[in-house]
Structure formats: structure tokens, C-alpha cells
VEXTOR-639579 format. One record per residue (C-alpha): x, y, z. Coordinates in nm, 2 decimals, always signed. Example, Ala and Ser with C-alpha at 12.3 -4.5 7.8 and 13.67 -1.06 7.14 Angstrom:
{east=+1.23; north=-0.45; up=+0.78}
{east=+1.37; north=-0.11; up=+0.71}
END
This chain:
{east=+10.18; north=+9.56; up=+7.55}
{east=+9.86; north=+9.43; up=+7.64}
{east=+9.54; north=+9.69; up=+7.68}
{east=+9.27; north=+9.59; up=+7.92}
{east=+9.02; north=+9.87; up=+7.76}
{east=+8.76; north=+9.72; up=+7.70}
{east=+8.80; north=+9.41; up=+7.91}
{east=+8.58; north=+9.32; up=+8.20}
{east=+8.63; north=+9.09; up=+8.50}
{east=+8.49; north=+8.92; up=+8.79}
{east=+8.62; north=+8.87; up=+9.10}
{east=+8.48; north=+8.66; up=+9.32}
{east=+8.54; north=+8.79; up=+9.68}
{east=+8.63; north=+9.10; up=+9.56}
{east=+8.46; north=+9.33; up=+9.84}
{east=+8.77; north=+9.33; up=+10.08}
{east=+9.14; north=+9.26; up=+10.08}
{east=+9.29; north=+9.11; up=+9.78}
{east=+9.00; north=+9.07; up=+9.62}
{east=+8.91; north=+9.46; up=+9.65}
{east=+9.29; north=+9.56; up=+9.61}
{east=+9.28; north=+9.32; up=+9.26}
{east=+8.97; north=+9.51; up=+9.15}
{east=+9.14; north=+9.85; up=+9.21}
{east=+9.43; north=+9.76; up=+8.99}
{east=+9.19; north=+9.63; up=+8.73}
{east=+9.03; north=+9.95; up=+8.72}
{east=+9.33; north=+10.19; up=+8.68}
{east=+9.48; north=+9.98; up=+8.40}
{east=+9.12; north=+10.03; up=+8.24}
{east=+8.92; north=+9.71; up=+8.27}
{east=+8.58; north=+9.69; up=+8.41}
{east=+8.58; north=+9.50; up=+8.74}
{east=+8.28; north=+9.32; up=+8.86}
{east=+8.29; north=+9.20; up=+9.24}
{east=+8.12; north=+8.94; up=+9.39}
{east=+8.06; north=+8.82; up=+9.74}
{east=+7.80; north=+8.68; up=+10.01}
{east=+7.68; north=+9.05; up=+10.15}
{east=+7.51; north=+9.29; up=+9.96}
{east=+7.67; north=+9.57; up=+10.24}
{east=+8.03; north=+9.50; up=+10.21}
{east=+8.00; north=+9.48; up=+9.85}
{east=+7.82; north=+9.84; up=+9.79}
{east=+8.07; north=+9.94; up=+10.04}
{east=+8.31; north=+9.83; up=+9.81}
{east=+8.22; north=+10.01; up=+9.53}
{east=+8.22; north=+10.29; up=+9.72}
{east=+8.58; north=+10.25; up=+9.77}
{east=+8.67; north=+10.19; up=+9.41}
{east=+8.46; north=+10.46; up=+9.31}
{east=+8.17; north=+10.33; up=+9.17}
{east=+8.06; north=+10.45; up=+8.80}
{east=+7.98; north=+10.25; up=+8.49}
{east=+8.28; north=+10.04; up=+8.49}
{east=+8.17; north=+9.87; up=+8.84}
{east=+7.92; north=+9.67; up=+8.89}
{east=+7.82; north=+9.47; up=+9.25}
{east=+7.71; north=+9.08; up=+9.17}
{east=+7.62; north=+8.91; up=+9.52}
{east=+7.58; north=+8.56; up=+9.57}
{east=+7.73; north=+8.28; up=+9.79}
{east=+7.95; north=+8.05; up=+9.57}
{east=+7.88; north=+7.74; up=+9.85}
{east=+7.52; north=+7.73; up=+9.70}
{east=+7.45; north=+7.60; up=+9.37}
{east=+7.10; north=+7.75; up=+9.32}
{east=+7.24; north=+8.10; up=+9.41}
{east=+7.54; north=+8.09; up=+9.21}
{east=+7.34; north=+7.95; up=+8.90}
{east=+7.09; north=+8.21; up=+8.96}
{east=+7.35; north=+8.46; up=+8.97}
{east=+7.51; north=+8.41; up=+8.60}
{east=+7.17; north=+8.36; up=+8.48}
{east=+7.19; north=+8.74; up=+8.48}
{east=+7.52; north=+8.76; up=+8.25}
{east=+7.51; north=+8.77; up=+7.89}
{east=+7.73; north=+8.47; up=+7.73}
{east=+8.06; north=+8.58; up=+7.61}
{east=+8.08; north=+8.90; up=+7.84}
{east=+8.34; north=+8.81; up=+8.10}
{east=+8.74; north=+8.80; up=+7.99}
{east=+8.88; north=+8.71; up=+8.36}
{east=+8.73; north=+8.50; up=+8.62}
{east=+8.93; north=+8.56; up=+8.89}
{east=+8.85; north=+8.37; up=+9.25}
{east=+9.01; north=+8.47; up=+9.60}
{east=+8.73; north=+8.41; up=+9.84}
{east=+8.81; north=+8.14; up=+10.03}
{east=+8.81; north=+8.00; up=+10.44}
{east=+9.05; north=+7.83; up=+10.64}
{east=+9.03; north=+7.59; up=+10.93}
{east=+9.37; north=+7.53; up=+11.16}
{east=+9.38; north=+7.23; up=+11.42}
{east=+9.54; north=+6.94; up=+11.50}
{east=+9.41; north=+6.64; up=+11.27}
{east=+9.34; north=+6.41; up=+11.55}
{east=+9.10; north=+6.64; up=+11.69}
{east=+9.01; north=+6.86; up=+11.41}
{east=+8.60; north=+6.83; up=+11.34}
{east=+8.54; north=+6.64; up=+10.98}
{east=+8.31; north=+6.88; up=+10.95}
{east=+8.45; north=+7.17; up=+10.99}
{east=+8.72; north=+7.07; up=+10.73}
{east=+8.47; north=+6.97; up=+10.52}
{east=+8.29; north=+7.34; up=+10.54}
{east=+8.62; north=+7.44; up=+10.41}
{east=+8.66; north=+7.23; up=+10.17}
{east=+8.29; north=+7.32; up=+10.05}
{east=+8.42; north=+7.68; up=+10.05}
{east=+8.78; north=+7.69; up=+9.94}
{east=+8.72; north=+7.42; up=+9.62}
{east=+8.36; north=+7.32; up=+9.57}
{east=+8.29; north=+7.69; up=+9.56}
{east=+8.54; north=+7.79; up=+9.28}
{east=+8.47; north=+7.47; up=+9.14}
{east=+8.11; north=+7.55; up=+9.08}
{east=+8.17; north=+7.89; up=+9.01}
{east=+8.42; north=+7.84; up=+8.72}
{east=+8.11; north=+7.57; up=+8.59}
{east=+7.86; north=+7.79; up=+8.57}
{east=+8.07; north=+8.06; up=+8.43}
{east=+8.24; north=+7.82; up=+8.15}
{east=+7.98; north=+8.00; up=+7.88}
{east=+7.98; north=+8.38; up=+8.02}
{east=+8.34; north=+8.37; up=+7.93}
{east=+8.53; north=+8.49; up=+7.59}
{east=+8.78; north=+8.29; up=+7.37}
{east=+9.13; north=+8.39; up=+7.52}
{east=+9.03; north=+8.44; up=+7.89}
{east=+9.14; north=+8.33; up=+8.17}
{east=+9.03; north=+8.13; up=+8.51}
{east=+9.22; north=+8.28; up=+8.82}
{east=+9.20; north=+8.03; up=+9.12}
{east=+9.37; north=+8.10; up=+9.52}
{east=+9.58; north=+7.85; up=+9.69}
{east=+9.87; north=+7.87; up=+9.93}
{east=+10.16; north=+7.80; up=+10.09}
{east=+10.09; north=+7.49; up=+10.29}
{east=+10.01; north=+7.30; up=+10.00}
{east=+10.37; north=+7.20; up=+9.95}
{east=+10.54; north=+7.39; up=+10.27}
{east=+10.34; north=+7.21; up=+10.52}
{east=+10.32; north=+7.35; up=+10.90}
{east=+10.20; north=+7.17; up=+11.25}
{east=+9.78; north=+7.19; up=+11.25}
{east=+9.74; north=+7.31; up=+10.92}
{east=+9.69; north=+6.94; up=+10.78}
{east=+9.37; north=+7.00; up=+10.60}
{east=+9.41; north=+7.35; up=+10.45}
{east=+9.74; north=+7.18; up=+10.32}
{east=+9.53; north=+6.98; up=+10.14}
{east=+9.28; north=+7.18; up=+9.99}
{east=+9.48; north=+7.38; up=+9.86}
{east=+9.64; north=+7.10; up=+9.66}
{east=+9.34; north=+7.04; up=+9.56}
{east=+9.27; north=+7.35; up=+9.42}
{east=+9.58; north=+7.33; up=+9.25}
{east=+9.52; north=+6.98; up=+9.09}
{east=+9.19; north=+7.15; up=+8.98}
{east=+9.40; north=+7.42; up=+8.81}
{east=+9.65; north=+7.20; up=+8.60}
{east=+9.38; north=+7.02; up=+8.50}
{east=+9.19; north=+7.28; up=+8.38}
{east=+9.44; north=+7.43; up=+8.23}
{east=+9.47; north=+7.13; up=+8.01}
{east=+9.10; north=+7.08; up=+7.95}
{east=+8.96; north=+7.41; up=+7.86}
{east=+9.31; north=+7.52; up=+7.70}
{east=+9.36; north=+7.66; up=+7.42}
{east=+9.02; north=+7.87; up=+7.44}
{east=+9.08; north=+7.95; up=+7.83}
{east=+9.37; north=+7.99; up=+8.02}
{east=+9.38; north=+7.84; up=+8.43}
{east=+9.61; north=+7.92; up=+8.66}
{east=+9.65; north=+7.96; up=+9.09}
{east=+9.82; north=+8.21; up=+9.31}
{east=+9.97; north=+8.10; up=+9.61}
{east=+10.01; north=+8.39; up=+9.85}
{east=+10.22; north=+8.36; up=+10.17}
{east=+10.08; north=+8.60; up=+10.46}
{east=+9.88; north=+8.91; up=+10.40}
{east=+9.78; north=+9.18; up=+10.56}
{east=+9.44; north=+9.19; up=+10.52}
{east=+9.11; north=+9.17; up=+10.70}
{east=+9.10; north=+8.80; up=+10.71}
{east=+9.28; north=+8.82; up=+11.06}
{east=+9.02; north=+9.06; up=+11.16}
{east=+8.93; north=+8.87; up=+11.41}
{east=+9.21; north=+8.81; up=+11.60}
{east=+9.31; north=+9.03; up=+11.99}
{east=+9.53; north=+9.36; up=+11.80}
{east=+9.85; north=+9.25; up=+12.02}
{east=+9.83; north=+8.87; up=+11.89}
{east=+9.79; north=+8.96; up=+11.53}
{east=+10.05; north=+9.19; up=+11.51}
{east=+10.29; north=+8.98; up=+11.70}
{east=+10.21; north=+8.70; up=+11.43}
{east=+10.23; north=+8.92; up=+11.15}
{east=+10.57; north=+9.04; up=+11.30}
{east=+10.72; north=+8.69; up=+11.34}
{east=+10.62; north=+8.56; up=+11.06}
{east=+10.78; north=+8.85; up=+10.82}
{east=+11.09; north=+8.80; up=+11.04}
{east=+11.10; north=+8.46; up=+10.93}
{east=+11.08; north=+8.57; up=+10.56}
{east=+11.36; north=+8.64; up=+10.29}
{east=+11.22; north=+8.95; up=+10.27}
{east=+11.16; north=+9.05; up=+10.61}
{east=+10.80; north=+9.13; up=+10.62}
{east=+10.43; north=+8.98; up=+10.54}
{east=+10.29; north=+9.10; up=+10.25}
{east=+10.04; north=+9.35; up=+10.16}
{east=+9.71; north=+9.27; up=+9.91}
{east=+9.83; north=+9.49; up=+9.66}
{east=+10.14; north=+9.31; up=+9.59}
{east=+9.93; north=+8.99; up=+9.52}
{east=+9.71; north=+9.19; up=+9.30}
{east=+9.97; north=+9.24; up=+9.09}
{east=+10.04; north=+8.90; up=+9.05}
{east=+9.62; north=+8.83; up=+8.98}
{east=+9.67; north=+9.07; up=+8.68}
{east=+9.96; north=+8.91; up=+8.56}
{east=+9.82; north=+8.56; up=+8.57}
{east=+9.49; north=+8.65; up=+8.45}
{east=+9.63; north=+8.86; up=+8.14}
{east=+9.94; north=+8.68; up=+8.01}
{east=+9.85; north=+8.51; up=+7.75}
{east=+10.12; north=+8.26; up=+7.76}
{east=+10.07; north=+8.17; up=+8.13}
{east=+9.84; north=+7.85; up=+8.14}
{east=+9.83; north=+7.54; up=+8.50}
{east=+10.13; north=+7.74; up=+8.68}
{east=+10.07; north=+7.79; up=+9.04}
{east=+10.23; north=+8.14; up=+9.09}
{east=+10.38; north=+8.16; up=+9.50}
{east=+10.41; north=+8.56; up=+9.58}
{east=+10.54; north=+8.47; up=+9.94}
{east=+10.79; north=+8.65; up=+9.99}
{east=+11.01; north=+8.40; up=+10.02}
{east=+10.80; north=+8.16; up=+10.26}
{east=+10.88; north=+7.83; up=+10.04}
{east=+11.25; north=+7.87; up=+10.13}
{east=+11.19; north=+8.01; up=+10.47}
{east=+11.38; north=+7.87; up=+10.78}
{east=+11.15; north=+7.78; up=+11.04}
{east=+11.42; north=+7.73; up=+11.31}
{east=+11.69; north=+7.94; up=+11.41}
{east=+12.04; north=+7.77; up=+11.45}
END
């Protein structure tokens, strides 16, 4: 069995939903957990939440800019992180003929530039036998109408993994979740009625008959971050979306 006394992540985007939920589940199997994320509120909130004492510790910067994300692990000792786990990440959804560049290329700035530059700058903070946890999803090989471009980031992100993987291996270990739909604030913004109507048929769509909930994916973070046989796999916890049927006959 492996023991995570003793062992200390960071997880970037770790002051809400999986992030947060991943941190919570580091904590009670005895790791310190280390959260990162743009604001300095949400993140003391955070800790808060996972009851902040010496194993917690809030480490804010915004992973789209190089001179704050440098800055920030300017501050870390070498050798003093054993998982880098990174689930912060955006999303863009329209049609690609009228889809701005731009705003697909914010996203792409966001969802691989920024664990790209992250992983960089942390390549000497972490210790022989860690582990680099990227966030993918679905689309990248179950494609649906308007998601053209978050499709493809996150194949990029997995490219970045395997590659990785066989780069930095055998010191480091790289690998990718792939989570279907969660419940979690990132829909935050939708009307009430809309999002639960979406979250409704969605799971209905599902092997399993439901979304999913953060937790569940947090227990797929610690297995991919901790196993030390696990190296370029892209994990799907989906619950079943990769084999879905869209259409009812």
C-alpha cells in the first residue's frame, strides 16, 4: 500500500470543484495539499473549507502569465513538491464558422499554454518519483456539434501528456484525466432551470444514468498521480460518455 504521509501536492485550480474536492481527498489520506489559483478570496476560502492548518497552504498566481507563474515557484524550495496535479482550465463552445479565433485562442492560452508553463517552471520543485497530473476531456476523441476547438485542445493536452510521459520518465511520471460532465461550479453561470435540465439529459444519456460528481474524479487524480506504474495514459472517468448513444432509436 502506498502512504502519502509525508507527501505534498499542488493543485493548480484547486480552490473549487474538482480541484478543491481532489485537495480534500489528498488531505484525509495524509498528504499536504497546496492549492493554487487566480484569487486570493476563493482560495482562502478554500482553505477554510478543507480546514486550514499546517498541512495547507494557499499559492495564488494566474498560470496564463509567465512572469507570475515564475514568480510564484520562485518561492518553492527545489525538490519539495511529489504531485503536480493541474485541473484549472476554460472552455469556449460555438460553431467553427463563426467562432472568434480569439476566443479559442484565450482557451487555448488557458487550457494548454498554462499547464504547459506551469509543469516548466515546476520541472525542478519536483522529487524523483513524482508525478505531473494534466485535465482533458471527452471531446477529444467523442466529438460533439460546436465543440470543434475544445475538441482540440484537449488533444492537445493529451499529446502534451504522452510526450511527457516519455521525456521526463523514468524520474517523473505524466498522465491526463478525461472527465465526462460534473457537477460543479463551472456551470455556475448558467439560468438554475437550464442547468439542471442539461445536467438531467446528459446523465440520461449515460451508461450510468447520471453526470458525475467532483469527488469521483478526485479519486481518479489520486490514483493517477500516486501509482507508480501509471505513466502517458489518459484516464476517461465519464461515466460511460465514450460509448454513449447520442440518438435514440
Amino acid at each position: 500500500m502506498i502512504t502519502l504521509d509525508e507527501k505534498r501536492a499542488l493543485i493548480v485550480g484547486g480552490g473549487s470543484g474538482i480541484g478543491l474536492a481532489t485537495a480534500r481527498l489528498l488531505l484525509e489520506e495524509g498528504a499536504e495539499a497546496w492549492i493554487s489559483g487566480r484569487t486570493k478570496a476563493r482560495l482562502h476560502a478554500a482553505l477554510e473549507k478543507l480546514g486550514a492548518d499546517d498541512r495547507t497552504r494557499a499559492l495564488p498566481f494566474d498560470m496564463t502569465d509567465g512572469i507570475a507563474v515564475d514568480a510564484a515557484f520562485s518561492e518553492l524550495a527545489d525538490n519539495s513538491i511529489d504531485y503536480l496535479i493541474v485541473t484549472a482550465s476554460s472552455a469556449v463552445h460555438g460553431p467553427f464558422e463563426t467562432l472568434a479565433l480569439e476566443d479559442v485562442q484565450a482557451m487555448f492560452g488557458s487550457k494548454l499554454w498554462g499547464p504547459y508553463r506551469v509543469a516548466k517552471a515546476a520541472l525542478p520543485k519536483l522529487r524523483d518519483d513524482g508525478s505531473i497530473t494534466f485535465f482533458s476531456g471527452v471531446l477529444s476523441r467523442r466529438p460533439g456539434r460546436n465543440c470543434s476547438g475544445l475538441g482540440a485542445v484537449n488533444a492537445a493536452v493529451e499529446g502534451l501528456t504522452r510526450g511527457l510521459a516519455l521525456e521526463l520518465g523514468p524520474r517523473l511520471r505524466v498522465n491526463c484525466i478525461s472527465p465526462g460532465m460534473v457537477r460543479t461550479e463551472a456551470y455556475s453561470g448558467m439560468p438554475e432551470d437550464r442547468r439542471e435540465a442539461m445536467y438531467r439529459d446528459t446523465g440520461a444519456s449515460l451508461p450510468v444514468g447520471r453526470i458525475g460528481e467532483a469527488e469521483e474524479i478526485a479519486q481518479a487524480v489520486l490514483f493517477a498521480a500516486t501509482n507508480p506504474y501509471l505513466t502517458g495514459q489518459v484516464l476517461d472517468v465519464d461515466g460511460g460518455h465514450m460509448i454513449r448513444q447520442y440518438a435514440a432509436h
